[in-house]
N, C-alpha and C positions, 0 to 999 in steps of 0.2 A: 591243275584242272585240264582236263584233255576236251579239245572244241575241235568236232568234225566239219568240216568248208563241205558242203556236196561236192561231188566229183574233183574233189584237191585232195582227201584224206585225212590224217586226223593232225593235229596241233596240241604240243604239250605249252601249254603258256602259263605263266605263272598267276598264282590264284593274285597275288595283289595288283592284277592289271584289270580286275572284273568290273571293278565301278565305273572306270574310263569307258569297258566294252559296253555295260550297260548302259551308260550315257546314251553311245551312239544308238544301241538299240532300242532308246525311249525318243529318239529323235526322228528314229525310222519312224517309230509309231505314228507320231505325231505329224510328220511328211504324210504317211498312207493315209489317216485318218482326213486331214484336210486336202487330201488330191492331190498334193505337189509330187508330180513323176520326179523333176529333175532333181530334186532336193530328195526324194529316196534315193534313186542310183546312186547320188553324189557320197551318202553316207552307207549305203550296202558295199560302194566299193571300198570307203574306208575302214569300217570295218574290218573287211575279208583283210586288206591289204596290214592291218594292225595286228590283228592276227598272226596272218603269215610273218611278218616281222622279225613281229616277240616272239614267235612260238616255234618250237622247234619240231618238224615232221616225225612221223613215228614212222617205222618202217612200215609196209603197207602188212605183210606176214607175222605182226606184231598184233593179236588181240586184244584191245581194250576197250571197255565201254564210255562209250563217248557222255560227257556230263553234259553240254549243251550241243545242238545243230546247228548250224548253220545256212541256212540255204544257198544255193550257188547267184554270182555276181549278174548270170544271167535271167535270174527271176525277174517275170513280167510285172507288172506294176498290178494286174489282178489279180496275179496270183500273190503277188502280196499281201491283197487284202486279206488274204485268211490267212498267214501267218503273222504278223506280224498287227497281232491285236492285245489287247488288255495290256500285259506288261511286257510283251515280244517275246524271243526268244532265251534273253537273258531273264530271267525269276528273281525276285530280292529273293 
């Protein structure tokens, strides 16, 4: 599965890590949806940082279409609110 970081580039991670990453990403949700700022950042940065990890960088001159976004670790807490709605960014 390849997960693009904004402004990090892209991340080759393996597909049996996606339920872990969705976790987090149903926890963002659930942080934006009832207001908690710090408990977003806390899990946008683990996220990103779980990612990066496990995932191995493509080279940047390497095209490939990226399966999920990621937004970068400095999204604002409003601009979250419009990403990070219904089921986030990870999709069952």
């Amino acid at each position: 599965m390849i997960i693009r970081i904004m402004g990090l580039g892209q991340f080759k991670v393996s597909s049996s890590l996606f339920d872990e990453l969705n976790a987090i990403d149903n926890r963002i949700v659930d942080h934006v949806t009832k207001g908690d700022e710090n408990a977003y950042k806390q899990d946008l940065l683990a996220l990103i940082s779980k990612i990066k990890q496990n995932g191995k960088l493509l080279d940047a001159e390497e095209i490939v279409e990226s399966d999920i976004i990621v937004p970068p670790e400095d999204l604002t807490f409003e601009e979250a609110k419009n990403v990070f709605t219904g089921s986030g960014v990870f999709e069952d």
